[in-house]
N, C-alpha and C positions, 0 to 999 in steps of 0.2 A: 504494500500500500504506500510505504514511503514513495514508492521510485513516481507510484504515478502519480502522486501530489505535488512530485518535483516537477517533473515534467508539465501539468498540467497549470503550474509557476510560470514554469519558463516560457507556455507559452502564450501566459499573461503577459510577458515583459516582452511578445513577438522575438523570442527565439525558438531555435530548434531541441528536441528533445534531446539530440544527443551532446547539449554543452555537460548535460549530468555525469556525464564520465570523468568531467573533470573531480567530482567527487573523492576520486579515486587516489588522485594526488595530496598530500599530507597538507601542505601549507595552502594549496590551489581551494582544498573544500574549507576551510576558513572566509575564506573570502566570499566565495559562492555563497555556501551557506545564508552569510551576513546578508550577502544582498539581494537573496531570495525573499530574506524575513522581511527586511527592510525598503526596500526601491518600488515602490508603487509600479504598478503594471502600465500599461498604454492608454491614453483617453480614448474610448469609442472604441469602434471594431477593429481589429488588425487581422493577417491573413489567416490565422487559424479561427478566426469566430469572431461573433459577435461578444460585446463586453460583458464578462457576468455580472459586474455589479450593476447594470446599469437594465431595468424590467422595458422587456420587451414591448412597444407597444401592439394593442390589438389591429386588426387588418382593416376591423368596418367597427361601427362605433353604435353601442345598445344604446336605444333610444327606450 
């Protein structure tokens, strides 16, 4: 579960899933890490999706 919450981090911040490897490196996942927890993702959509924090609007609008 870890790996895909990493992933699904990275690509809040429009990266690719496989920056996580860097993980793997001693001083390299310090850093990552950090900036996983910390650096706010992209405003609006970027090419993997639409923004999660941000509620979809509806298509047609209930009257």
């Amino acid at each position: 579960m870890v790996v895909v919450q990493g992933v699904k981090r990275l690509h809040d911040l429009d990266l690719r899933g496989w920056w996580l490897l860097f993980i793997l490196v001693p001083l390299v996942s310090i850093g990552l890490g950090s900036a996983l927890a910390f650096v706010s993702g992209t405003a609006g959509p970027n090419r993997f999706g639409p923004s999660p924090s941000q509620p979809a609007t509806p298509p047609f609008a209930l009257a």
